[in-house]
N, C-alpha and C positions, 0 to 999 in steps of 0.2 A: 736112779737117773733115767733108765729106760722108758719108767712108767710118766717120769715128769717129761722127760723130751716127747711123751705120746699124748701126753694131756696138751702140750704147746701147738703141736703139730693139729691135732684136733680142735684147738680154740682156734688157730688160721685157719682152718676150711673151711671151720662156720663162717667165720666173719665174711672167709671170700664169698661164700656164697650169700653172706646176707648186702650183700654189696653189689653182686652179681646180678640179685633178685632186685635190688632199688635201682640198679640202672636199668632192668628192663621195665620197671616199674614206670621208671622217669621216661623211656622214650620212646613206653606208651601213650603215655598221658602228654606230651609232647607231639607226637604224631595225631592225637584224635584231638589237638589245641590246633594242631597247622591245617586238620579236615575243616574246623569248624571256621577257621581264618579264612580259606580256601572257599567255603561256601556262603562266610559273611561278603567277601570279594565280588562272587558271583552275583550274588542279590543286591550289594549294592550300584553294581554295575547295570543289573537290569534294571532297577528303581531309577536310576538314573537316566538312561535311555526311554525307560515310561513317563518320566516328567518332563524330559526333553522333547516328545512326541507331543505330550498335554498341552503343553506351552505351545508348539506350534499350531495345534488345534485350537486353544480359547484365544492366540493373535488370530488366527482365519475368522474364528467365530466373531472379535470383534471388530475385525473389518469389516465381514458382513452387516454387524449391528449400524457401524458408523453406514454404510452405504445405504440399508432401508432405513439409516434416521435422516437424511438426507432427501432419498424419495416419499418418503412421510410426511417430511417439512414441505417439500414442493407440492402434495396432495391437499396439505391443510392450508396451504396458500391459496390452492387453486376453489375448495372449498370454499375461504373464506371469500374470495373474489366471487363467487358464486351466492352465498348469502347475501353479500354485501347486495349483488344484483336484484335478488330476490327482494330486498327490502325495499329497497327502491320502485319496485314494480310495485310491491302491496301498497308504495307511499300515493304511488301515482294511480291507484289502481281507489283506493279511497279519497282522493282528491277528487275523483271522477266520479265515485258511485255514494255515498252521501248514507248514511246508516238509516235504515227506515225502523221507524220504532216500532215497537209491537205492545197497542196500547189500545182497549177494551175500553171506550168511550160510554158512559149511559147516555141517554138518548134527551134525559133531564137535567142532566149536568151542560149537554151543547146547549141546550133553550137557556138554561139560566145564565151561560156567556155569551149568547146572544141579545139577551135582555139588559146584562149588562153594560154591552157594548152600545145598544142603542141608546142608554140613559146618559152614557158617558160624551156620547154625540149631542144631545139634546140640552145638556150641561156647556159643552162648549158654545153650540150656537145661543142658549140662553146670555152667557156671559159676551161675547161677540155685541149684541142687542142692546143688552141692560142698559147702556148708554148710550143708546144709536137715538138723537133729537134733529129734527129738520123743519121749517117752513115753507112753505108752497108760494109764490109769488105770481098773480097776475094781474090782467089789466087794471084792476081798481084798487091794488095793493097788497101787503101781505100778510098771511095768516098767520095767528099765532102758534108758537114752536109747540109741536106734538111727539111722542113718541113714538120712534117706525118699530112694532110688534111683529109686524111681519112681512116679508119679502112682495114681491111680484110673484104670482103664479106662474109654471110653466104654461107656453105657450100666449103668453100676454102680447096683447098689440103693442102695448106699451114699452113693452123691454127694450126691443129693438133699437127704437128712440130713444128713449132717455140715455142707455149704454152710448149709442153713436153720439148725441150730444154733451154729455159729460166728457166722454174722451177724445174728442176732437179738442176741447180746453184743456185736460189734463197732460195731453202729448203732445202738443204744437212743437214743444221744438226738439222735440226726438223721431216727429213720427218721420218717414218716408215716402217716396214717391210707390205705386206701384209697379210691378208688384212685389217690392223689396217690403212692404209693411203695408196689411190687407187687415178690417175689420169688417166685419160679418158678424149680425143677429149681436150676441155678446161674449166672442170669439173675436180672438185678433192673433193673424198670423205673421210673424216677423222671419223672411230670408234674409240669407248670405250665401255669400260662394264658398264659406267653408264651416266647419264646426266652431271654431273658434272664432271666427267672426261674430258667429249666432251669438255664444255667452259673451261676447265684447258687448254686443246690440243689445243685451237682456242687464245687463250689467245696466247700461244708461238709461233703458226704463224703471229697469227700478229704483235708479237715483231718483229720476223725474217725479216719479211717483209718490215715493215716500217722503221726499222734501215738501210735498201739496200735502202730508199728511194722514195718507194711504197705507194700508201696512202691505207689504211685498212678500209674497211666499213661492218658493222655487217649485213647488211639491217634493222637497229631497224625501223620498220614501222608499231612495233603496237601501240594504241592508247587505253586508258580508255573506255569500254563501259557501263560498270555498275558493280555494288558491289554483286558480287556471293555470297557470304556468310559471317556471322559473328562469332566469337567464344569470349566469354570471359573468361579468362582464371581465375583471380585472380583478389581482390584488395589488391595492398601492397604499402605502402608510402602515399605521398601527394595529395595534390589534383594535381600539377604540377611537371611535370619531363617527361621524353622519357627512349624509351626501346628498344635495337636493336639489332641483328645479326650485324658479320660482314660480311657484304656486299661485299668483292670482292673476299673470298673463301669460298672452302666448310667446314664449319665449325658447329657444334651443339649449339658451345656456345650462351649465352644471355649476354647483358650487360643490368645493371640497372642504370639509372640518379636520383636520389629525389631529386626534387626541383629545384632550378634556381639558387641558386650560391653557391653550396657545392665544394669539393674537394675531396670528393670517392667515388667512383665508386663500383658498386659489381657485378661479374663476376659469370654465374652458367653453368654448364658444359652442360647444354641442356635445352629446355622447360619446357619438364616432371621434373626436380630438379627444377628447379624455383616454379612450379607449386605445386611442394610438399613440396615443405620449407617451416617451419615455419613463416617465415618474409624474406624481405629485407638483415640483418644483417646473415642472414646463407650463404651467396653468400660470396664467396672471394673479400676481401677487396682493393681495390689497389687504393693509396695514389697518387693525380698529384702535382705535382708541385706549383699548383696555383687555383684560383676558377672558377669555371667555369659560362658565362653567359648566360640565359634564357634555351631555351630547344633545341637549334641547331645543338646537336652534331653530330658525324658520326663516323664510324666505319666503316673502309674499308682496307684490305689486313695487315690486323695485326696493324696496328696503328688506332689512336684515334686522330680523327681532333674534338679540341671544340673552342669555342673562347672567348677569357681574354680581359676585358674592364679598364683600368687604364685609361690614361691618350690619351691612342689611342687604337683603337681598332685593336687586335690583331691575328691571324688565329695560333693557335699553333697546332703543330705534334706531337703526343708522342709514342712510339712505346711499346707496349702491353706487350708484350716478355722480353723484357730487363727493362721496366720499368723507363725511360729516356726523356728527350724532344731529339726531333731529330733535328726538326727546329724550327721555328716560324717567321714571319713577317707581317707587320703593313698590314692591308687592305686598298687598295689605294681605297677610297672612301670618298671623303668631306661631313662632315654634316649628319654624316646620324641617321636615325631615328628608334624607333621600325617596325619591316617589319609587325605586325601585329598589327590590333589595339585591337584586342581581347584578345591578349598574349604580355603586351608593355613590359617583360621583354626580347625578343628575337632581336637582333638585326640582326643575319646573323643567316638564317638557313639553315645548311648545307645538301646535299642532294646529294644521288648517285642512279646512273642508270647505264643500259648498255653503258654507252657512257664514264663513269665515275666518276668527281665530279663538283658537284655549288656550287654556294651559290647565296641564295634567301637574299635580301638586301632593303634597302631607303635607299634614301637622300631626303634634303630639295630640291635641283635641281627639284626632281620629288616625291615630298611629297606627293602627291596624288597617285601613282603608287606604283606597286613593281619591282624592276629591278633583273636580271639576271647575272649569271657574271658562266662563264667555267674556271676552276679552276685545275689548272695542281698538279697533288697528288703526286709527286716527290720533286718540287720544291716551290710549292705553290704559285706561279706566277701564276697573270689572262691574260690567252689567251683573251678570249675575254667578251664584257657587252654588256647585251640587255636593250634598256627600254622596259617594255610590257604596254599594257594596262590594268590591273588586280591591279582594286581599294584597296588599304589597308582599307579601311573604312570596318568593320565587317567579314573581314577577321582574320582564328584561326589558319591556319595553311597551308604547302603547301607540294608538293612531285613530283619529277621528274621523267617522263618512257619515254626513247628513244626520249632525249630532247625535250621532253615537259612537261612547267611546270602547274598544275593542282593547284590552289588555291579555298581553301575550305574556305566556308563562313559559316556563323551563323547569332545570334543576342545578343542584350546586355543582353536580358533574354534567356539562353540559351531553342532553340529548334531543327527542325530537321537542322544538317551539311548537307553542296549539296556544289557539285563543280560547279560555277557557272562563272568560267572566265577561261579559255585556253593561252597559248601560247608556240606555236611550233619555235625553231630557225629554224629550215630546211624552214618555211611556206607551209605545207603542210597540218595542221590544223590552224582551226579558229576558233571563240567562234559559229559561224553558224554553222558550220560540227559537232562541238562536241557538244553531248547533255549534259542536265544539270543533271548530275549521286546524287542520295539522297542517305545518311548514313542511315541504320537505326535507329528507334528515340534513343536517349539516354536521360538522363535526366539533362546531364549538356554537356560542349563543351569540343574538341580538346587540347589538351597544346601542343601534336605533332603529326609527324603522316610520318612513316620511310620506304621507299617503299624497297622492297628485290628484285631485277631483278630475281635473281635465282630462288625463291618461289613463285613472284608473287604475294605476299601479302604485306599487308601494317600493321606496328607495330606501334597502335594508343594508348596514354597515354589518358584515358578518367576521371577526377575528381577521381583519383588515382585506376583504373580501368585499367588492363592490356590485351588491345583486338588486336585478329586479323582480319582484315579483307582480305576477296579472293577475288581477280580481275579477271572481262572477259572483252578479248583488244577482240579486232576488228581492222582491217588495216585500215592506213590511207589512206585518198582521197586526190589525189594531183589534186584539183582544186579549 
């Protein structure tokens, strides 16, 4: 019994002690769990206060971004207002100073355009002649009709005469008293008290003239050489329409077009009213007959040539004054297409110079091209049609000075206008002789563009912008 109750008592001391040992065991490993709690606490506590700080640091930092992207943007504005100026300066700065070419002539190639040029004169006055026949009449009757070969010589006694006796009968009832209209040797000088008086006075000699049979030449020998200056006056209307003086008198009035196929016109007795009107609609109203298409019109000695597209395409006259169609008839032209590809509502755009009236045209014949056509403003019959070589392809618009016609290009995103194709009927210009003249920039393109022989300016419809532009000619080179 002794040695069992000593074996019991021994089995409980192990055990307490092995119990004794697992609780210190346990809160060991309990205490180095509460270090390790204790110092997961600590870290996350600092981690937290270091991304609390971050945070305040990249908002500072991007406040500062938002504040220099703010004076960045004002910088690249300010920039850009500075290029913009820039551009402008070089526009005007080549408007002024004209590209001088750098071109290494041989000394045989001038002789041989020089020789051409003279055969080409000698051909004209041959043809001038070829049909020149006259009679001599005196006391005992008159001689049979011979052919005149060749002129009076300089310095002839004779000149003097015959000139002053021929045009004493030719001018009777135009000439004047002096000294408003002087003839001397075979010179004749016609005054007035103003410019426009003088081409009113030239105007009725050359009726006089050519009705006896005479052919009448102005000398129009000048040419385009660059864009003198710009003005914008106003924007009123559309983005498309044209705006013109009439162009064959002296007149103050403006006429307004809006748009591409309206029916009224608005009429303002000068620039400066235009310019101070409230709109469009303050201008005298005047009602046509019919619609009118694209932006072609013209205005020339009191009537209004525009052109009505139905079923053929039409050239109508309407007279200004009375309020009336006077004529109209069909354009003899098969097939034809927009004359520009940039403006494809304009089919014929009508156009006056010193020489005149055109019209600038396509067809499918010469779809690639733009043709020509002289246009008789009485009757509206085409004297005669040119084909040119001046691409339709990004062409916005064109305008004629002392027959020649000047086509103005762009691109599909509009930027700077340049005249960049020529054609002269006389041939006297070429796309080589004439330089390529830049509009200053604008920010959109042409719908028209109405040249004034009398002013010398050109009345450009620009994205409902009413501008003028001044032209400096330069004489043409006949080589």
């Amino acid at each position: 019994m002794n040695v069992l109750r000593f074996f019991v008592v021994l089995l409980g001391g192990l055990v307490a002690a092995q119990q004794q040992a697992l609780m210190d065991y346990l809160e060991t490993r309990l205490l180095a769990i509460e270090d390790r709690i204790s110092l997961w606490h600590e870290q996350t506590s600092r981690y937290t206060s270091e991304l609390r700080e971050l945070k305040q640091q990249i908002g500072a930092q991007l406040e500062g971004l938002d504040k220099n992207k703010e004076t960045l943007r004002s910088e690249l504005d300010a920039v850009g207002v500075r290029v913009d100026r820039v551009e402008r300066e070089m526009d005007y700065l080549e408007t002024q100073n004209g590209a001088q070419p750098c071109v290494d002539v041989d000394d045989k190639l001038v002789e041989q355009q020089v020789t051409v040029a003279k055969e080409r004169n000698k051909s004209k006055y041959a043809n001038l002649t070829a049909l020149s026949r006259t009679v001599v009449k005196c006391a005992i009757g008159q001689t049979e009709e011979f052919k005149v070969e060749v002129g009076l010589h300089q310095g002839s006694a004779l000149s003097p005469f015959l000139f002053a006796m021929v045009m004493d009968q030719l001018s009777e009832e135009v000439r004047q008293e002096s000294p408003w209209t002087m003839m001397f040797a075979d010179d004749i000088v016609i005054c007035s008290e103003s410019r426009e008086q003088v081409k009113q006075n030239l105007e009725r000699w050359r009726f006089a003239l050519e009705r006896r049979g005479m052919i009448f030449s102005r000398n129009c020998s000048d040419m385009v050489s660059r864009i003198k200056g710009m003005k914008i006056l106003k924007r009123a209307g559309g983005v498309k329409g044209m705006w013109t003086k009439d162009m064959g008198v002296s007149t103050a009035k403006v006429y307004l077009f809006n748009g591409t196929g309206e029916d009224t016109l608005y009429e303002f007795s000068s620039v400066r009213d235009f310019t101070s009107s409230l709109g469009i609609a303050a201008g005298k109203a005047v009602q046509l007959p019919s619609s009118w298409q694209g932006m072609g019109h013209a205005v020339y000695k009191n009537h209004l040539y525009y052109v009505k597209v139905s079923e053929e395409i039409k050239l109508v006259k309407f007279d200004l004054q009375k309020g009336s169609v006077v004529d109209s008839a069909v354009f003899p032209a098969k097939d034809q297409l927009p004359v520009y590809s940039l403006n494809s509502e304009t089919y014929i755009d009508l156009a006056i110079d010193e020489e005149g009236l055109w019209a600038i045209y396509a067809t499918k014949n010469n779809e690639k091209h733009v043709s020509l056509a002289k246009v008789d403003p009485k009757t509206l019959a085409i004297e005669q049609m040119w084909d040119t070589p001046c691409s339709r392809e990004n062409a916005e618009a064109a305008f004629v000075v002392c027959g020649t016609v000047y086509v103005v290009y762009n691109s599909k995103l509009p930027s700077r206008s340049r005249i960049q194709c020529v054609f002269d009927v006389s041939d006297m210009v070429t796309n080589d002789d004439a330089p390529t003249v830049y509009f200053p920039k604008r920010s959109a393109a042409h719908s028209s563009l109405k040249y004034s022989p009398m002013e010398q300016l050109v009345y450009a419809w620009d994205d409902g912008y009413q501008i003028l532009y001044k032209l400096q000619m330069k004489k043409k080179l006949d080589v």
